[in-house]
C-alpha positions in Angstrom: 10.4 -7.4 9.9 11.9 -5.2 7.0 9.6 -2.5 5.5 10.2 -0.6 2.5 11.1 3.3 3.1 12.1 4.2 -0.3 12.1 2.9 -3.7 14.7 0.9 -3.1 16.4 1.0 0.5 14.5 -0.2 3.5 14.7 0.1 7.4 14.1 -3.1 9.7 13.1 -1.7 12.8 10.3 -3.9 14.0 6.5 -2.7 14.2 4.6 -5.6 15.0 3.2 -5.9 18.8 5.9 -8.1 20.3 8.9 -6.2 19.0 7.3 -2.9 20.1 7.3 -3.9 23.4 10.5 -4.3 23.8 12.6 -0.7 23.4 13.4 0.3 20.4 16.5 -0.3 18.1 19.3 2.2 18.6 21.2 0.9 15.8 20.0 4.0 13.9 22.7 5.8 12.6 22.6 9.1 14.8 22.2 12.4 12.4 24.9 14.2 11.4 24.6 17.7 12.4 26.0 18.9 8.4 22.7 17.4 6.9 20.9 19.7 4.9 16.9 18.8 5.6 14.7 20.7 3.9 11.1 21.1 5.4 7.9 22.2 4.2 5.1 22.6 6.5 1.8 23.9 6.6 -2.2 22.8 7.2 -3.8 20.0 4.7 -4.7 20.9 1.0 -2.5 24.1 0.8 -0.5 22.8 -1.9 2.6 20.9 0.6 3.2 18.1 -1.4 3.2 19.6 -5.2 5.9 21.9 -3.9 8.1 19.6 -2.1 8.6 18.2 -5.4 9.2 20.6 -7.1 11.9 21.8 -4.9 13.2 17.9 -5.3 13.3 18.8 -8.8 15.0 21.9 -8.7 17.2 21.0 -6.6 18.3 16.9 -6.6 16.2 16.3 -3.6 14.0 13.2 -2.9 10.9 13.7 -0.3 10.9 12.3 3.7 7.0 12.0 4.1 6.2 12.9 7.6 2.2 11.9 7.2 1.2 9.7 10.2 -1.5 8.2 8.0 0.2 8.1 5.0 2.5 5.0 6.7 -0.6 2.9 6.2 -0.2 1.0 3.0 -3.7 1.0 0.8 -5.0 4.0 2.6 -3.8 6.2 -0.3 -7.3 8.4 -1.8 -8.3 9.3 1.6 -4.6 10.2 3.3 -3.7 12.2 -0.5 -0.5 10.5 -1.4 0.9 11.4 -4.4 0.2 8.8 -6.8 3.2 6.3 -8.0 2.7 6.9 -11.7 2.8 10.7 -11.2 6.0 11.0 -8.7 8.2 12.9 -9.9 10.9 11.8 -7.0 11.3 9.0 -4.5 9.3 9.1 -1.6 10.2 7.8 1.6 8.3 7.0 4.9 4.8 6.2 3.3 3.6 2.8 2.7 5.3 1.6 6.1 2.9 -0.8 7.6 -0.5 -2.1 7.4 -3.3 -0.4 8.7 -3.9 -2.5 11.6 -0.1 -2.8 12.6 1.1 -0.4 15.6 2.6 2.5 14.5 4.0 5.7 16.6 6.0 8.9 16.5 8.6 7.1 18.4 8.9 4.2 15.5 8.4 7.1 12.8 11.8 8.9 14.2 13.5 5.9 13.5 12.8 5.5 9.9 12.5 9.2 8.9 16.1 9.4 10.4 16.9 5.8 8.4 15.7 7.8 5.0 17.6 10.9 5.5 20.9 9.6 6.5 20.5 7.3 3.4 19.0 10.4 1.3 22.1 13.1 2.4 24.3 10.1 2.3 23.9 9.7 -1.9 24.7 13.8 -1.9 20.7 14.3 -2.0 18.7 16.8 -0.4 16.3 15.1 2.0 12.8 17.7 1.9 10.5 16.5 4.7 7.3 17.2 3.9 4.0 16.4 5.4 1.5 18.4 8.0 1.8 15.7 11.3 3.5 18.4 14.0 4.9 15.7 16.0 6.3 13.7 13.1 8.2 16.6 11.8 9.3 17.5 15.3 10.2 14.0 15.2 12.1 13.4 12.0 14.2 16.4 12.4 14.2 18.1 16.2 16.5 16.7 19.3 14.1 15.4 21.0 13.9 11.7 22.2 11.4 9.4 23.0 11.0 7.5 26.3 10.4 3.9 25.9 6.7 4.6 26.9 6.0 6.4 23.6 6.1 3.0 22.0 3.1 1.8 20.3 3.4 -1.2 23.0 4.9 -1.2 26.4 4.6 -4.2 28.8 3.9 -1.7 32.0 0.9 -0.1 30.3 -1.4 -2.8 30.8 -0.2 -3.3 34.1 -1.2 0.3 35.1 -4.2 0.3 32.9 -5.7 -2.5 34.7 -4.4 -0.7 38.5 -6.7 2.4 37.1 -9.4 0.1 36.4 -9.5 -2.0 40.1 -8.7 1.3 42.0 -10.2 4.3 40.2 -8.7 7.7 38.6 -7.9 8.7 42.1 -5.5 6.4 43.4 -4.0 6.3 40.1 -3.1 9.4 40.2 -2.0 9.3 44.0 0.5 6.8 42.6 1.7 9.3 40.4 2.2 12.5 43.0 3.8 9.8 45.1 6.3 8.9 42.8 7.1 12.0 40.8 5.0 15.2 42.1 6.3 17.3 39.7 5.0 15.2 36.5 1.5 14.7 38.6 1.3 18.6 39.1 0.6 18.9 34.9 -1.6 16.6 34.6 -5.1 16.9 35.4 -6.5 14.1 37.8 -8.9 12.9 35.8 -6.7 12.3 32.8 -6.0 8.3 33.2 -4.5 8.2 30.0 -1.3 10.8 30.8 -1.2 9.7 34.2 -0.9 6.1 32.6 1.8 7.4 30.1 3.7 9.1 33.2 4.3 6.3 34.8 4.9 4.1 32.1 8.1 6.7 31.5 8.9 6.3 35.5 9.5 2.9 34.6 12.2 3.6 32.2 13.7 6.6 34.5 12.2 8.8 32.4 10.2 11.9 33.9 7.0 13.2 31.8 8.0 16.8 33.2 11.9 17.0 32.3 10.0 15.0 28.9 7.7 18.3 28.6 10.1 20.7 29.3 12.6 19.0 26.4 10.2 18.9 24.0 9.2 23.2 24.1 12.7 23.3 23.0 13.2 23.8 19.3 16.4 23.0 18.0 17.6 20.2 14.9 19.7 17.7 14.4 20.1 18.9 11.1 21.5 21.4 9.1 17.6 22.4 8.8 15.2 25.1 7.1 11.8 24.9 7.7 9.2 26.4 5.1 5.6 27.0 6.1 2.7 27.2 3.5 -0.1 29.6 4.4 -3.1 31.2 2.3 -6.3 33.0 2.9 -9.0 30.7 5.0 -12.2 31.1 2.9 -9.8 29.8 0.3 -8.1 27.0 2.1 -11.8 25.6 3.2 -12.6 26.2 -0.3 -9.6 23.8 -1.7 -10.5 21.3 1.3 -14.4 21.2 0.2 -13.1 20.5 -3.5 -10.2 17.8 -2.3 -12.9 16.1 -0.2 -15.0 16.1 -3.3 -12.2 14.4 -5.9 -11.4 11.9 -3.5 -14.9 10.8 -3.5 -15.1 11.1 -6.9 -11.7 9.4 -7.4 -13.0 5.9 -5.5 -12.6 6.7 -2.3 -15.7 5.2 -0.9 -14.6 1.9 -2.5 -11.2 2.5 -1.3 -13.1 2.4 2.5 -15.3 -1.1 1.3 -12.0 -2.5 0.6 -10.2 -2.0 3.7 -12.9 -3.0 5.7 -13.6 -6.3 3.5 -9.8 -7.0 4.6 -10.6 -6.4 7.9 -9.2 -3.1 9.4 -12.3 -1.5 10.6 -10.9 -0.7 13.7 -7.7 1.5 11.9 -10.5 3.0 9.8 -12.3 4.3 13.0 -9.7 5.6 14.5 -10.4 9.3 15.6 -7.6 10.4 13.4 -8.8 8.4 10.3 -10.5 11.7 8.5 -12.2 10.6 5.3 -12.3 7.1 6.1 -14.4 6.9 9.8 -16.9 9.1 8.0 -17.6 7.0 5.2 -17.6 3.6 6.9 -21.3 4.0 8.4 -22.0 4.9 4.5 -20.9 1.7 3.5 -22.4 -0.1 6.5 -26.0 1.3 5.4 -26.6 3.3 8.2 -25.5 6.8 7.1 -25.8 8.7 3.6 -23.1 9.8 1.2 -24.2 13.5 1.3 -23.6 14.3 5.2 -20.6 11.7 5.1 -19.0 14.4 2.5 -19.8 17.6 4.6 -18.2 15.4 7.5 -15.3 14.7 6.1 -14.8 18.6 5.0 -15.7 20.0 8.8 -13.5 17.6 10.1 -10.6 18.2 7.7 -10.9 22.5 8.4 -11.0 21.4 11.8 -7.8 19.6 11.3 -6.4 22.6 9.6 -6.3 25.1 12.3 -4.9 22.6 14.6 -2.3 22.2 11.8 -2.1 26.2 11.9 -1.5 26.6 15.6 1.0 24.0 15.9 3.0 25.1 13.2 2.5 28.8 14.5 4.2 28.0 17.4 7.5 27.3 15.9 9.5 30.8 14.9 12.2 29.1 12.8 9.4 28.5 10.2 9.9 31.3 7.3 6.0 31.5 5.9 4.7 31.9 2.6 1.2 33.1 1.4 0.3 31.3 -1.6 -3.2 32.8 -2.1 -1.9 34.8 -4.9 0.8 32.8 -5.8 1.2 29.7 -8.3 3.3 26.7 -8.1 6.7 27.6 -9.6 6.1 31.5 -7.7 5.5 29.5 -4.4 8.9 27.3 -5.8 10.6 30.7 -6.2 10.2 32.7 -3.1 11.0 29.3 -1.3 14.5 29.4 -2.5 14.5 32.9 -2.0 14.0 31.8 2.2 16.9 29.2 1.9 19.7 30.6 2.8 22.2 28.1 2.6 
């Protein structure tokens, strides 16, 4: 299937169940190390998006979303997209699939790579811009994906079902059998990894050469990486108030939509924030106040995993914008770049 990635180019790698089963199209273009990629970074409702654009602006860029709810098409109050009538540059990467179509980092790498080689390609500077760790890692890192990071793989169900007859135990005895040293960081109770492990066997892939690839940070890219950081009282104080326009802006109608079209189950998900809340609201069987104060405890939550993922990194060059405004924020973010 082709899927938009742009406003007007579009990437036909394949998301539905079938196709992800199979392994993924390699007819992706591979980067070319003399990109320039921009990224901007940081935990939700710092103020990522508003200056991603304007550094499109000032600079001829267009934006590389790197959401992993933001891919959903008609999930748009709850995941904060930027609305269409008020973009001030093309966005790519958002509005990918439906929400109850597969979706993965693995697929994501494909078509963040598909809009930046068509972005740098046209002379413009991609600027990836979200707060998903992985997707960023993704977009722009060396870092590949074994076929069992697939939304769908054909051995998964195959081991799942092995796990279920036999128990955690012998699961995992198949694992230590076959590669000890993947088996040795994974705890034995963790069906789900050990699952995932083998899966990667499959495709002579090891989970621990996997793991030890991945705690290396280097691009594909010609990259800088810009982090947004600010006071915490004042970050949970911006999430409180986001939490409180989106409901304000039709968010819970937004939720009675998407479940009238029937994607409960995406809405659910543990990663849904904003929208598993307020689906018991419009089922009758919770109330709009606590369904708020949810959604705001679960989106700080989210924040300081944001915040010790993005920590982790040392390219990242950080700015506080507690004290600072948009165009200041623009300003000492050039002032980082030093192409």
């Amino acid at each position: 299937m082709k899927i938009s990635v742009s406003n007007g180019s579009e990437w036909t790698g394949s998301t539905d169940a079938a196709a992800a089963a199979a392994p993924r199209s390699r007819d992706v273009a591979p980067p070319v190390a003399s990109t320039r990629v921009l990224v901007v970074v940081g935990p939700t409702a710092v103020g990522k998006s508003a200056l991603a654009e304007e550094l499109c602006v000032r600079l001829g860029g267009e934006i590389v979303s790197a959401d992993s709810m933001q891919v959903y098409r008609g999930m748009d109050i709850g995941t904060a997209k930027t609305p269409r009538d008020v973009r001030r540059v093309p966005y790519h990467c958002i509005d990918v699939v439906d929400p109850g179509e597969s979706f993965s980092a693995a697929v994501f790498q494909d078509c963040a790579r598909t809009a930046i080689a068509d972005v740098g390609s046209r002379g413009v500077l991609p600027v990836v811009c979200g707060g998903t760790g992985l997707y960023v890692r993704a977009a722009v890192d060396s870092f590949d994906f074994a076929p069992g990071g697939q939304a769908s793989n054909p051995a998964r169900a195959t081991y799942e079902t092995f796990a279920a007859e036999h128990g955690a135990e012998e699961i995992y005895a198949l694992l230590e059998e076959r590669d000890p040293d993947s088996a040795a960081l994974i705890h034995r109770n963790n069906t789900r990894r050990i699952v995932r492990a083998l899966e990667m066997l499959d495709e002579g892939v090891s989970y621990a050469d996997q793991r030890s690839g991945f705690a290396v940070r280097e691009s594909v890219y010609d990259t800088r990486l810009v982090g947004l950081t600010m006071n915490r009282e004042q970050l949970y104080q911006r999430i409180d108030a986001r939490v409180q326009a989106m409901v304000d802006g039709g968010l819970l109608g937004e939720v009675e939509r998407l479940l009238e079209e029937g994607f409960r189950d995406a809405l659910t998900a543990s990663q849904a924030i904003g929208y598993k809340e307020l689906v018991p609201v419009v089922e009758g069987e919770a109330d709009l106040h606590s369904a708020i104060a949810d959604i705001a405890q679960a989106s700080r939550r989210y924040a300081k995993r944001q915040l010790t993922w993005f920590n982790a990194d040392p390219r990242i060059t950080w700015i506080d914008v507690t004290e600072r405004n948009l165009s200041e924020t623009a300003d000492a973010a050039l002032d980082a770049i030093d192409w």
